[in-house]
N, CA and C atoms as a LAMMPS dump frame, in Angstrom:
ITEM: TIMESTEP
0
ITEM: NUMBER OF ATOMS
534
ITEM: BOX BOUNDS ff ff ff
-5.0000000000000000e+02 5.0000000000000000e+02
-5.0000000000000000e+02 5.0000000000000000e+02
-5.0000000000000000e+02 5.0000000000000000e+02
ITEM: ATOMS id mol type element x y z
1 1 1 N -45.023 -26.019 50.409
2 1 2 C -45.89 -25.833 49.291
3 1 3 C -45.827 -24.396 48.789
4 2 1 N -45.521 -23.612 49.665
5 2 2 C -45.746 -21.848 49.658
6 2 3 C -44.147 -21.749 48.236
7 3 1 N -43.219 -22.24 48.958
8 3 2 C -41.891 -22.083 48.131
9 3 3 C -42.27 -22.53 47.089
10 4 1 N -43.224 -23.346 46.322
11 4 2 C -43.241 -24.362 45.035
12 4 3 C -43.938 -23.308 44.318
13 5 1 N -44.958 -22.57 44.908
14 5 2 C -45.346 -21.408 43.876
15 5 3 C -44.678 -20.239 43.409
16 6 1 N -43.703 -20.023 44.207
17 6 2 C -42.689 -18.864 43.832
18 6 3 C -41.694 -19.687 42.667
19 7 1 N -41.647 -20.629 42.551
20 7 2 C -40.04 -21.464 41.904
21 7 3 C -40.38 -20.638 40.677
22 8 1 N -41.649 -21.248 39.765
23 8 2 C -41.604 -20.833 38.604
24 8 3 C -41.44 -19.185 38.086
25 9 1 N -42.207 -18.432 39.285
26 9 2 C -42.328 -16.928 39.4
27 9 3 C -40.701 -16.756 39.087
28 10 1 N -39.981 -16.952 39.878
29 10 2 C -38.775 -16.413 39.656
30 10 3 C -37.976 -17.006 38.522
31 11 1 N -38.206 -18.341 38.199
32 11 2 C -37.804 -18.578 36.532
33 11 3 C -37.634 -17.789 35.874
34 12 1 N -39.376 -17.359 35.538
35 12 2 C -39.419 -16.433 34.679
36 12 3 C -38.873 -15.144 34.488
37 13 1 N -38.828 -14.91 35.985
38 13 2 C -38.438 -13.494 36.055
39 13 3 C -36.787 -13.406 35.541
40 14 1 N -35.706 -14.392 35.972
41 14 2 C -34.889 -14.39 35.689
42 14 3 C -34.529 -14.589 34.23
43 15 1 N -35.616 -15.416 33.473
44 15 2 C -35.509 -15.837 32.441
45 15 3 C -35.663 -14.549 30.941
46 16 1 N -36.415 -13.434 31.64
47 16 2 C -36.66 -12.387 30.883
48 16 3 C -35.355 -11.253 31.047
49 17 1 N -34.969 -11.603 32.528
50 17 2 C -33.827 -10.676 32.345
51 17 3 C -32.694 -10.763 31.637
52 18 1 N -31.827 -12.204 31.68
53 18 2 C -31.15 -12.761 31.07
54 18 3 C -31.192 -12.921 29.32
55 19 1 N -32.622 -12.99 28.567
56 19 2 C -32.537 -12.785 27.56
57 19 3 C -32.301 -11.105 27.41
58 20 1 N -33.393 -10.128 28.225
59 20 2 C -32.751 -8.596 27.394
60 20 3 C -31.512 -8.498 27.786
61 21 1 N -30.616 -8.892 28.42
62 21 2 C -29.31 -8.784 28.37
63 21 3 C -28.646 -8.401 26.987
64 22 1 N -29.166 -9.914 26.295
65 22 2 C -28.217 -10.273 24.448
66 22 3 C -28.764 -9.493 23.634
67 23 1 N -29.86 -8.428 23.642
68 23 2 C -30.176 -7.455 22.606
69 23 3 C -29.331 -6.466 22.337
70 24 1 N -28.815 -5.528 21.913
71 24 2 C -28.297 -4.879 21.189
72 24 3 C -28.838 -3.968 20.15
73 25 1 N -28.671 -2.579 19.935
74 25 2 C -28.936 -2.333 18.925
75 25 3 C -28.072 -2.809 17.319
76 26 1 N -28.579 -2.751 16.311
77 26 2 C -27.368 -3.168 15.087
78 26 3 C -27.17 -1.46 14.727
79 27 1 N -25.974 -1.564 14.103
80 27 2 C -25.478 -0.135 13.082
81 27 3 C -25.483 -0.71 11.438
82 28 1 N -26.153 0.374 10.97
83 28 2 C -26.056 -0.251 9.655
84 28 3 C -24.817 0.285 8.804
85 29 1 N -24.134 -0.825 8.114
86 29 2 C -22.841 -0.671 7.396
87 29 3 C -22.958 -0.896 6.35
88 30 1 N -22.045 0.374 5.426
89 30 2 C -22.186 0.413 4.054
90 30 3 C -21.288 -0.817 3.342
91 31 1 N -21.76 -1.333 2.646
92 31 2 C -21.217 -2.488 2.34
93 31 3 C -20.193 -2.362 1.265
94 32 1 N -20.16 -1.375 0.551
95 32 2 C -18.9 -1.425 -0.292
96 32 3 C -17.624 -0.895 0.844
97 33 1 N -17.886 -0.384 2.308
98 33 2 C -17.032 0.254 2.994
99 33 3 C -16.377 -1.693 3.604
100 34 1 N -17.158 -2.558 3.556
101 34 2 C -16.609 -3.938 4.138
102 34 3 C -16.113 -4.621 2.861
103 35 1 N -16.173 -4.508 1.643
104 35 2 C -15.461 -4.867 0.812
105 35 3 C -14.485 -4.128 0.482
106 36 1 N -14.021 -2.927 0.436
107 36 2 C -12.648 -2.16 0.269
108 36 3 C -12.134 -3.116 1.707
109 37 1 N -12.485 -3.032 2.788
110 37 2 C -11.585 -3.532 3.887
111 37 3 C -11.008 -5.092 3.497
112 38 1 N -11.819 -5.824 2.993
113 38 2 C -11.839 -7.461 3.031
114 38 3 C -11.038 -7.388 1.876
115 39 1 N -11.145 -6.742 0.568
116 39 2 C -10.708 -7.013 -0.485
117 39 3 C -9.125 -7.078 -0.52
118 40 1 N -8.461 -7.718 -1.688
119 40 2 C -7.021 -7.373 -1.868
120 40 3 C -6.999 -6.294 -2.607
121 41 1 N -5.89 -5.51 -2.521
122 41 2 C -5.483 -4.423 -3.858
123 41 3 C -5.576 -4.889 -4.808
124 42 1 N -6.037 -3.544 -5.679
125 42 2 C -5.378 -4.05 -7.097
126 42 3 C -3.933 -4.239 -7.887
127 43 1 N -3.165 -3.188 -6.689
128 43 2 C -1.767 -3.378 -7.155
129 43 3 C -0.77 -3.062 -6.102
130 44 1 N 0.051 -3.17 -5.864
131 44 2 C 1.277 -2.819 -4.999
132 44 3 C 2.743 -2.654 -5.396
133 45 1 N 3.164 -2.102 -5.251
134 45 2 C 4.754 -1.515 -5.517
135 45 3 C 5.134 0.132 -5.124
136 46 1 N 6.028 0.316 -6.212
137 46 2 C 7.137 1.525 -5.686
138 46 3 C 6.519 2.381 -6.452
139 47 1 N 6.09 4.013 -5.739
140 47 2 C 5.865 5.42 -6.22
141 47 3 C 6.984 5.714 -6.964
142 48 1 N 7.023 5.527 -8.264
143 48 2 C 8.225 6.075 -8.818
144 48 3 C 8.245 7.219 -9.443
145 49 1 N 6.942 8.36 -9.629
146 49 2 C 7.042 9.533 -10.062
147 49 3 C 5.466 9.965 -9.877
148 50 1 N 5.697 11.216 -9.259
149 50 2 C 4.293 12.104 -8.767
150 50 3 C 4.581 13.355 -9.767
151 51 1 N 3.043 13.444 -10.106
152 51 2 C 2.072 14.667 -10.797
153 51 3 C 0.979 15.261 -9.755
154 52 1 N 1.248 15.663 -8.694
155 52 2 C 0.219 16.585 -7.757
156 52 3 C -0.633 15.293 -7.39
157 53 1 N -2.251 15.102 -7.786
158 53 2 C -2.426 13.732 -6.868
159 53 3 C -2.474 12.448 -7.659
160 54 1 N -1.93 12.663 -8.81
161 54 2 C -1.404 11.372 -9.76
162 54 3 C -0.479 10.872 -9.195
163 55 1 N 0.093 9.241 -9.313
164 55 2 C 1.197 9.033 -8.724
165 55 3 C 1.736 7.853 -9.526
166 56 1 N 3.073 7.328 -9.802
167 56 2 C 3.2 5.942 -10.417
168 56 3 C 3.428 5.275 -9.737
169 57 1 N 2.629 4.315 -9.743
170 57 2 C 3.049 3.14 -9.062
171 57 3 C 3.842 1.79 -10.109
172 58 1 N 4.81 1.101 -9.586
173 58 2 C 5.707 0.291 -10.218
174 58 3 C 5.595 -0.879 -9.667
175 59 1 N 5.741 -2.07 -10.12
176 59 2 C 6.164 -3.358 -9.128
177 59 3 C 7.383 -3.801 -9.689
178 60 1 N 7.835 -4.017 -8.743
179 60 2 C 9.13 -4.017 -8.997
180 60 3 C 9.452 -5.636 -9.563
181 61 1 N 10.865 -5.559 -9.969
182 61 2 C 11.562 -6.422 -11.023
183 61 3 C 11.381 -8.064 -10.796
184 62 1 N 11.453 -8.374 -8.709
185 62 2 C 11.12 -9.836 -8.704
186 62 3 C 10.414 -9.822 -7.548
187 63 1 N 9.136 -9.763 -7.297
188 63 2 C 8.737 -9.384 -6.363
189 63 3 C 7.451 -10.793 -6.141
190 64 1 N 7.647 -11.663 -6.98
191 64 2 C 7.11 -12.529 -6.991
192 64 3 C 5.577 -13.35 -7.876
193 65 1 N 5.426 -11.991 -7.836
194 65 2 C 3.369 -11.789 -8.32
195 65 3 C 3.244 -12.37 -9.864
196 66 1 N 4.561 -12.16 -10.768
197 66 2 C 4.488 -12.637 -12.15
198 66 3 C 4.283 -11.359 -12.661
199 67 1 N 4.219 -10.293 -11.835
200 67 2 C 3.796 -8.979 -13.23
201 67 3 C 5.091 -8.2 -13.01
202 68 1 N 6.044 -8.419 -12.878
203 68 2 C 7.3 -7.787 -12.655
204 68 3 C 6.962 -6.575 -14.091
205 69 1 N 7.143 -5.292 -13.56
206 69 2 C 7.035 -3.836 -14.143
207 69 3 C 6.057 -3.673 -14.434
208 70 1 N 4.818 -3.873 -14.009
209 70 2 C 3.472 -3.648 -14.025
210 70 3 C 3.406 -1.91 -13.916
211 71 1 N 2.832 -1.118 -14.152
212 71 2 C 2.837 0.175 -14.36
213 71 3 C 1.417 0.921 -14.229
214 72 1 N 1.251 1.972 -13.028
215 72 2 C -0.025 2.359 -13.486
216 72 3 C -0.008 4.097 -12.798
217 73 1 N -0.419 4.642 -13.391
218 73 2 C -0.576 5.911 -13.127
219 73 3 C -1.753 6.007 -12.002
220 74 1 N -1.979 6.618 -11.006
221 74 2 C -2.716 6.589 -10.25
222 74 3 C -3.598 7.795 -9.498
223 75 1 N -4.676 7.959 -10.338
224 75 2 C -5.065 9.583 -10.081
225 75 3 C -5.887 9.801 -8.857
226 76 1 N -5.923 10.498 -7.772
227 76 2 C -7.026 10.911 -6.453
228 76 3 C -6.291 10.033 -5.592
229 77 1 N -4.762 10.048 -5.43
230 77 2 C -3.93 9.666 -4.495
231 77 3 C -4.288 11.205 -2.938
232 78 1 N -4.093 10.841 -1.892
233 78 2 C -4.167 11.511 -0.591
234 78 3 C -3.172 12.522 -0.836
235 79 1 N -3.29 13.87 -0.957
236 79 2 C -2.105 14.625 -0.331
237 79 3 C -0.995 14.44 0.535
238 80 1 N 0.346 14.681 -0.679
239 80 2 C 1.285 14.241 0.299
240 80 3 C 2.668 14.109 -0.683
241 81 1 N 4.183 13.561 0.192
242 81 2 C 5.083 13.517 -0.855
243 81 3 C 5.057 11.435 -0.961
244 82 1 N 4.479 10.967 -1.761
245 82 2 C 4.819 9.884 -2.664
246 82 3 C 5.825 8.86 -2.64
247 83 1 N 7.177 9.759 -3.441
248 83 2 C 7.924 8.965 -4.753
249 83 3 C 9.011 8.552 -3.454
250 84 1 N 9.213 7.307 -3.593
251 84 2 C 10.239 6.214 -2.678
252 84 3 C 9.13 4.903 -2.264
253 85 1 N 8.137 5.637 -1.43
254 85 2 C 7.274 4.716 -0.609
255 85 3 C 6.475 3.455 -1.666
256 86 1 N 6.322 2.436 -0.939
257 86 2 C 6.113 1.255 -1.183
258 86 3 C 4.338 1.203 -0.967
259 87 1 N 3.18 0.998 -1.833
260 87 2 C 2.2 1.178 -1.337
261 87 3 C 1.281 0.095 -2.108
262 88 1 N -0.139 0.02 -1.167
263 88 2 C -0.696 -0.893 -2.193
264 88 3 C -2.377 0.111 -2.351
265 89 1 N -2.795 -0.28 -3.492
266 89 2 C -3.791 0.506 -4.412
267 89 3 C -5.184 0.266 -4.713
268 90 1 N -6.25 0.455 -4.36
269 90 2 C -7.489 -0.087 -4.557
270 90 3 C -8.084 0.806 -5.467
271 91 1 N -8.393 0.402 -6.597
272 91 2 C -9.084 0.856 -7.582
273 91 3 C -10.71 1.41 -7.989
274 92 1 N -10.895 2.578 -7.938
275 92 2 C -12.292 3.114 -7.991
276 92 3 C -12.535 3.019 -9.313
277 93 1 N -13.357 1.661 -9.89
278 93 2 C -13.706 1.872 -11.531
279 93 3 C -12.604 0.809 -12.466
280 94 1 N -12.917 0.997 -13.654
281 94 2 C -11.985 0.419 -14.363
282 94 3 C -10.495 0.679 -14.17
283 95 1 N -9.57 -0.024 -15.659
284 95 2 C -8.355 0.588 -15.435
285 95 3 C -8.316 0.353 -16.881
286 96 1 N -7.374 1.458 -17.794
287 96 2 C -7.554 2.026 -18.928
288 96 3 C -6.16 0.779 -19.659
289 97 1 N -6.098 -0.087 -19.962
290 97 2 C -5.084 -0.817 -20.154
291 97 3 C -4.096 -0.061 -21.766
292 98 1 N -3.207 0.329 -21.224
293 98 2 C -2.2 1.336 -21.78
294 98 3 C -0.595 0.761 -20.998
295 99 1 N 0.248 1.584 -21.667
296 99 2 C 1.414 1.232 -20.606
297 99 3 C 2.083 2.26 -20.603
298 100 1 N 1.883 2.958 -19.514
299 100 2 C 1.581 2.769 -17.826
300 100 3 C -0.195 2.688 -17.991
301 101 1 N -0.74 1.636 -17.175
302 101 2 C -2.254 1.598 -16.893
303 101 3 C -2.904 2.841 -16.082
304 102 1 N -4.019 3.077 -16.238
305 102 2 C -4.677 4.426 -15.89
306 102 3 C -5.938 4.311 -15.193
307 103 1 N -5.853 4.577 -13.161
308 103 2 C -7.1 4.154 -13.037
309 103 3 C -7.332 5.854 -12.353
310 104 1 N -8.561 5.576 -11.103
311 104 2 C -8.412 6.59 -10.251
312 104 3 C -8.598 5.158 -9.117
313 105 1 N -7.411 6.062 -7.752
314 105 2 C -7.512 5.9 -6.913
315 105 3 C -8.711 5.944 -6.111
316 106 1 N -9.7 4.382 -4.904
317 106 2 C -10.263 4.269 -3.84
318 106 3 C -9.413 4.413 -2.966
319 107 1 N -8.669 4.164 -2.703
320 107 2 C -7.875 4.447 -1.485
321 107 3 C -6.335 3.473 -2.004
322 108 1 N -5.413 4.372 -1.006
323 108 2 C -3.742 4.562 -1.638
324 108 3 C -3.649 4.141 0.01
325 109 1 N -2.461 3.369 -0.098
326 109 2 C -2.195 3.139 1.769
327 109 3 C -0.852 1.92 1.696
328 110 1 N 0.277 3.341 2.803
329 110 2 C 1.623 3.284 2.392
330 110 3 C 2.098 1.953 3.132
331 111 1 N 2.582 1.214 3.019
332 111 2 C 2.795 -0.117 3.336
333 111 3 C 4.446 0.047 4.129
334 112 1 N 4.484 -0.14 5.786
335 112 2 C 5.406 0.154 6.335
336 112 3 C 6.892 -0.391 5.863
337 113 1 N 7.747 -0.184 5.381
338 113 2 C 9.139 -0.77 5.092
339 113 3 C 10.086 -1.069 6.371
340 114 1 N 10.898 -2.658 6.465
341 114 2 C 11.139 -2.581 7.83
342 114 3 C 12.388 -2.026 7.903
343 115 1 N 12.912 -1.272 9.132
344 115 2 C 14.461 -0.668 9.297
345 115 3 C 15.241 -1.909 8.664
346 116 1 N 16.41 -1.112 8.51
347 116 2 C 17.884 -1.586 8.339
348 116 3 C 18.962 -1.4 9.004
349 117 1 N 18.875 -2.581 10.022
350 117 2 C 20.215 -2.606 11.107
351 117 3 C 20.934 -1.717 9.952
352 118 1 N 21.929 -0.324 11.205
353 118 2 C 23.051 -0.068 10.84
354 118 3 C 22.3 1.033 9.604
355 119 1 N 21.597 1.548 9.351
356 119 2 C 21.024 2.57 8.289
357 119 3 C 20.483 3.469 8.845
358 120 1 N 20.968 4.818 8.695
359 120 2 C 19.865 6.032 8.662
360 120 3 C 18.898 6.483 8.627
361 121 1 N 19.148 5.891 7.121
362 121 2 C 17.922 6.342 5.75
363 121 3 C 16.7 4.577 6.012
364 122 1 N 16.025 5.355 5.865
365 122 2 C 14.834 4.103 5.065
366 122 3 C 14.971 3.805 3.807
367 123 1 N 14.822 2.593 3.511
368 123 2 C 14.638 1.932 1.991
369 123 3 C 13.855 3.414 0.771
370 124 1 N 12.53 3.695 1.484
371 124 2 C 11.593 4.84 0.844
372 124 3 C 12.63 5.674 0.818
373 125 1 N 13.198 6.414 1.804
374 125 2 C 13.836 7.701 1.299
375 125 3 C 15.184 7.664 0.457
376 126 1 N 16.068 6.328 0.599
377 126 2 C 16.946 6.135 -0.511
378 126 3 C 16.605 5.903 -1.746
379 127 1 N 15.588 5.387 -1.964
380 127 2 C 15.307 5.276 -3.159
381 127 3 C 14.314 6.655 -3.654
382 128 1 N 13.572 7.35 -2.855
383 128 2 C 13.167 8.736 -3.409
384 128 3 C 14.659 9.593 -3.567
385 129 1 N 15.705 9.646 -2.799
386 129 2 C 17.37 10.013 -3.273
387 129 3 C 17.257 9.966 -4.669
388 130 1 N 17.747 8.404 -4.898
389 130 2 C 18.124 8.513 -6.187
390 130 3 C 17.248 8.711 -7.119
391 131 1 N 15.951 8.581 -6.829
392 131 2 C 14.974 8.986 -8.15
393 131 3 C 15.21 10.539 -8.034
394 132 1 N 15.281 11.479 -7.586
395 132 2 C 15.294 12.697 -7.726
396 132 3 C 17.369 13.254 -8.732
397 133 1 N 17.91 12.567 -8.673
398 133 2 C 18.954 12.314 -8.622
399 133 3 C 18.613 12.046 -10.357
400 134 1 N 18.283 11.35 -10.826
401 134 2 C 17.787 11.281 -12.096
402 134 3 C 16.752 11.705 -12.894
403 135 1 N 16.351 12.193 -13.77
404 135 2 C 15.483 12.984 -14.036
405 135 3 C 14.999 11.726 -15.664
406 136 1 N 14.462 10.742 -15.767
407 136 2 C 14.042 9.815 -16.349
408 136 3 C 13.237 10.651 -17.682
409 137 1 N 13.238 10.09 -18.658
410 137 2 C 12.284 10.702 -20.099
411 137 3 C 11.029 10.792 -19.314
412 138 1 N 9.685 11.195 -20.008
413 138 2 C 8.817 11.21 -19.225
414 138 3 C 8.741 9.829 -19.891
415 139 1 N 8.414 9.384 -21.558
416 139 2 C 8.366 8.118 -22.063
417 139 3 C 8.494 6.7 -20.947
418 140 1 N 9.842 6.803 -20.133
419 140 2 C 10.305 5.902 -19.49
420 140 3 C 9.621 5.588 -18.29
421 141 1 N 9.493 4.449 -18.479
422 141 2 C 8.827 3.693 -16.741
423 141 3 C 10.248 2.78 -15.822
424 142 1 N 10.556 3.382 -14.528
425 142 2 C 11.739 2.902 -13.564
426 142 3 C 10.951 1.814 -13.166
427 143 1 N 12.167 1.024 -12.953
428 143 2 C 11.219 -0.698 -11.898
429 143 3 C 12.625 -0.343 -11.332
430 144 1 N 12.354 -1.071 -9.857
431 144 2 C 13.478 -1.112 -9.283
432 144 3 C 13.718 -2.647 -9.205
433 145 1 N 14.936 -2.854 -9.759
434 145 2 C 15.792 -3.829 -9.337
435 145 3 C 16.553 -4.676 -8.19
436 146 1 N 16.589 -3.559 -7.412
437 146 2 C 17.597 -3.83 -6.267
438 146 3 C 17.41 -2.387 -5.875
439 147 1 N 17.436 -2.705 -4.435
440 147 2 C 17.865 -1.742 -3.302
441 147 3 C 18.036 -2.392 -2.448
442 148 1 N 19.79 -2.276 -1.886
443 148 2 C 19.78 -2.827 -0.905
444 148 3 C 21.376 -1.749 -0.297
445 149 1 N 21.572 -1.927 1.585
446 149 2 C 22.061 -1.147 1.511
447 149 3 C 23.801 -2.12 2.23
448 150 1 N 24.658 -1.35 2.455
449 150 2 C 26.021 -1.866 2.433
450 150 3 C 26.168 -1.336 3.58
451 151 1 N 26.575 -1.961 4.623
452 151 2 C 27.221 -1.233 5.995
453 151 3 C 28.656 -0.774 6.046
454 152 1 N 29.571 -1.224 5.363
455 152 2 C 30.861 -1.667 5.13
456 152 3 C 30.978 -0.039 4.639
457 153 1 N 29.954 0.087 3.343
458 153 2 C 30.423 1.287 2.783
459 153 3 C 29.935 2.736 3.256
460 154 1 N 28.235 2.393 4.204
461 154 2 C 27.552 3.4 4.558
462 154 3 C 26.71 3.8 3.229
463 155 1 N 25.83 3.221 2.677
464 155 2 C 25.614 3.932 1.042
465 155 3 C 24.591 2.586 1.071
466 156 1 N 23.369 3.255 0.469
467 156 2 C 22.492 2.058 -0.26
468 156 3 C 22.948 2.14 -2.059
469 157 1 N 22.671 0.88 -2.533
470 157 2 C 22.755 0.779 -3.794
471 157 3 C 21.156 0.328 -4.406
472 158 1 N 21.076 1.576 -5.521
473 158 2 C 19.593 1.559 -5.944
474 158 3 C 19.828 1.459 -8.081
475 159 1 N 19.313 -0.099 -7.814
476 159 2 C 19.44 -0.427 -9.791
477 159 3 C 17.473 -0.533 -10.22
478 160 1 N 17.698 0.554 -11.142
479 160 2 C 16.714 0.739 -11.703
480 160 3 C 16.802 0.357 -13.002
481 161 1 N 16.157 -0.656 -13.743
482 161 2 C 15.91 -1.045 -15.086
483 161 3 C 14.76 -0.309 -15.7
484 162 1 N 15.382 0.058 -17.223
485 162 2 C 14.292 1.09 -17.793
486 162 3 C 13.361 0.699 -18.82
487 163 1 N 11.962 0.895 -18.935
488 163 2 C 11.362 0.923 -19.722
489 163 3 C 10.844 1.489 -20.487
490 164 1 N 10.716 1.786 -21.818
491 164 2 C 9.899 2.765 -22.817
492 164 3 C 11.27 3.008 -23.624
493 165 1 N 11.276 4.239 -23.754
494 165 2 C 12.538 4.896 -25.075
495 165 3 C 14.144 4.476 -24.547
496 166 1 N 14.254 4.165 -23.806
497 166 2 C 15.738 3.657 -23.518
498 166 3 C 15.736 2.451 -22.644
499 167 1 N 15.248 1.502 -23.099
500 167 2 C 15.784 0.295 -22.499
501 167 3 C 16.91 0.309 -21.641
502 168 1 N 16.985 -0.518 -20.99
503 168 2 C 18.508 -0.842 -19.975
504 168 3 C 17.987 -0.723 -18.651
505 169 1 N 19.914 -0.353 -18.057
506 169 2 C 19.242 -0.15 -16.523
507 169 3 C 20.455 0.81 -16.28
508 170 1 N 20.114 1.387 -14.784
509 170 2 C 20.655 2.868 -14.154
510 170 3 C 20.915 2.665 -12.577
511 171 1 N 22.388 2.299 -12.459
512 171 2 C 22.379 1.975 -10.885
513 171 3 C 23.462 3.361 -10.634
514 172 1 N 22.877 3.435 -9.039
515 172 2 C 23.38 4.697 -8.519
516 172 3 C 23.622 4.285 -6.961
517 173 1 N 24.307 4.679 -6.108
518 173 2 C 24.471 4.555 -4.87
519 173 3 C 24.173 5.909 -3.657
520 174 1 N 23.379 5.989 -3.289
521 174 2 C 23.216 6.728 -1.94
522 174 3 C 24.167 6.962 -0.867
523 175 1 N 24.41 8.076 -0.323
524 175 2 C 25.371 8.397 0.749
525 175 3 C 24.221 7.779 2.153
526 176 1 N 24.336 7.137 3.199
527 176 2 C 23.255 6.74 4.025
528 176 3 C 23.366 8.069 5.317
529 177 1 N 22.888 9.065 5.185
530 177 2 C 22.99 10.18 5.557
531 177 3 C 21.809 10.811 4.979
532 178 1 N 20.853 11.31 6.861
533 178 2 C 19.986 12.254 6.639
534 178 3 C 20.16 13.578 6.807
């Protein structure tokens, strides 16, 4: 009979410990900081020409999305060198619809490119090569066409089609040597 009065005693007792276990304090989170994370970009492609923390971003020629040469100037980009790298873009505010489009950068974030059995160079730095290699109107917006690289020859080949005051396109080849 003595044991039957303790049963419930220790229920309880166990029963209080086991719940403060699952408490926790919460942290409170800024909620536009969980929508930049969750959200998609507004844009992605190729840095094809930097102004200090302006930057262009390009999408390139078939890249699937339907906006093949989409264009946007991109101001309150991170310190740093840019033009080759492949990045995608979250937009603080409107975007000024012009061509090239005009926003300011929420956050810029460089999107890894994968090696190339048998290459040196990265995709980014052959193609920052040949953009430096050409010196484009300012008028003109580059899409890249093609980059791809040749083992046979040692050399990436980089075709850039032009937009604004000279239509066409501008292919050049890279030595694959850093």
């Amino acid at each position: 009979m003595m044991k039957m009065r303790w049963m419930p005693g220790m229920f309880m007792f166990f029963s209080l410990c086991l719940s403060g276990c699952g408490l926790s304090e919460t942290e409170e989170v800024d909620q536009k900081e969980v929508e930049a994370e969750v959200s998609d970009p507004d844009m992605s492609g190729f840095v094809m020409d930097q102004d200090e923390d302006s930057i262009l971003v390009v999408t390139p020629m078939d890249d699937g999305s339907g906006e093949e040469g989409r264009a946007m100037w991109v101001s309150g980009a991170p310190k740093g060198l840019w033009v080759g790298k492949q990045v995608e873009v979250w937009v603080d505010g409107d975007i000024a619809e012009s061509y090239p489009e005009q926003a300011t950068a929420e956050k810029v974030q460089e999107l890894e490119m994968s090696e190339v059995e048998g290459a040196d160079l990265k995709a980014s730095e052959a193609l920052s090569t040949a953009l430096s290699e050409k010196e484009p109107e300012k008028a003109d917006v580059l899409i890249v066409s093609l980059l791809s690289f040749d083992k046979e020859s040692d050399q990436w080949t980089v075709k850039l089609d032009r937009r604004g005051t000279n239509q066409g396109e501008w292919k050049t080849t890279v030595k694959d040597e850093k």
